[in-house]
C-alpha positions as CSV (number, residue, x, y, z in Angstrom):
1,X,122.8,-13.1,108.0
2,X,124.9,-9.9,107.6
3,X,124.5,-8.1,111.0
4,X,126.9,-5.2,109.7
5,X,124.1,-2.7,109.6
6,X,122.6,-3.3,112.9
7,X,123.7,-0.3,114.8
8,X,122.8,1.8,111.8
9,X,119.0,-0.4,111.8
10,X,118.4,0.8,115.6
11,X,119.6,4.1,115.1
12,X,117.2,4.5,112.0
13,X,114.2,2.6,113.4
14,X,114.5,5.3,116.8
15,X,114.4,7.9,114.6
16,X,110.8,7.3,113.0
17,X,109.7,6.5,116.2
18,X,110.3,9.3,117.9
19,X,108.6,11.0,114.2
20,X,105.8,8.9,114.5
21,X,105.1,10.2,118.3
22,X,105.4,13.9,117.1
23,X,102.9,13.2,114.7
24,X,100.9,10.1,114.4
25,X,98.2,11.0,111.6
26,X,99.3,12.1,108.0
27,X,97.3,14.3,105.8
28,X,98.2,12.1,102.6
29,X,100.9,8.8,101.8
30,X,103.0,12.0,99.9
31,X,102.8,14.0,103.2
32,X,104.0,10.7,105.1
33,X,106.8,9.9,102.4
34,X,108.2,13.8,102.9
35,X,108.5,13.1,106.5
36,X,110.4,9.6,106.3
37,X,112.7,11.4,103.8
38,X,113.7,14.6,106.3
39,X,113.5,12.2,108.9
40,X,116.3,9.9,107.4
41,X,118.3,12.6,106.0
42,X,118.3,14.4,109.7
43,X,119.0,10.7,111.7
44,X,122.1,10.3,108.6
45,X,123.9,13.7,109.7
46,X,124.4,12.2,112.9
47,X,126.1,9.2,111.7
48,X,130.3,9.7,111.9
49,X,131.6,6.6,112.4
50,X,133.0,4.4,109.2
51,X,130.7,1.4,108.4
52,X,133.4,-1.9,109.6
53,X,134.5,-3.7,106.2
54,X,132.7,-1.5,103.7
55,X,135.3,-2.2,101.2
56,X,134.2,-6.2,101.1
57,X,130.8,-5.3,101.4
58,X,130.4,-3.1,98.5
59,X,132.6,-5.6,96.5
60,X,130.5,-7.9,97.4
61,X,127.1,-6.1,96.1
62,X,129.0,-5.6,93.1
63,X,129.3,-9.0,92.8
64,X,125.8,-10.1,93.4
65,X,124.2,-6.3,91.6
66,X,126.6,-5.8,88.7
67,X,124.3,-4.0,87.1
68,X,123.4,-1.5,90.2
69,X,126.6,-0.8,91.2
70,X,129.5,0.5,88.7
């Protein structure tokens, strides 16, 4: 199991939490997507820290996707 992402997961997961107290009922699945999307670009701003080994990890998903990842 790759645990790499695991800070990233918690950070992420808090994030729609704390979107999904300030607003628990969506008008439609469009209005709930827009709000995942601002909420995830807002939660990424804050992250500064290089990911560890990201150079073996994305040679290895270029391994495994070749046809993803160029």
């Amino acid at each position: 199991m790759c645990r790499w992402s695991f800070g990233y997961e918690r950070s992420r997961n808090s994030g729609y939490r704390r979107l999904n107290k300030q607003r628990s009922v969506f008008p439609s699945d469009t209005a709930l997507l827009k709000a995942l999307y601002l909420a995830t670009h807002k939660i990424a701003k804050k992250w500064t820290m290089p990911l560890r080994n990201w150079c073996r990890v994305l040679g290895e998903l270029e391994i495994m996707y070749p046809d993803r990842l160029g």
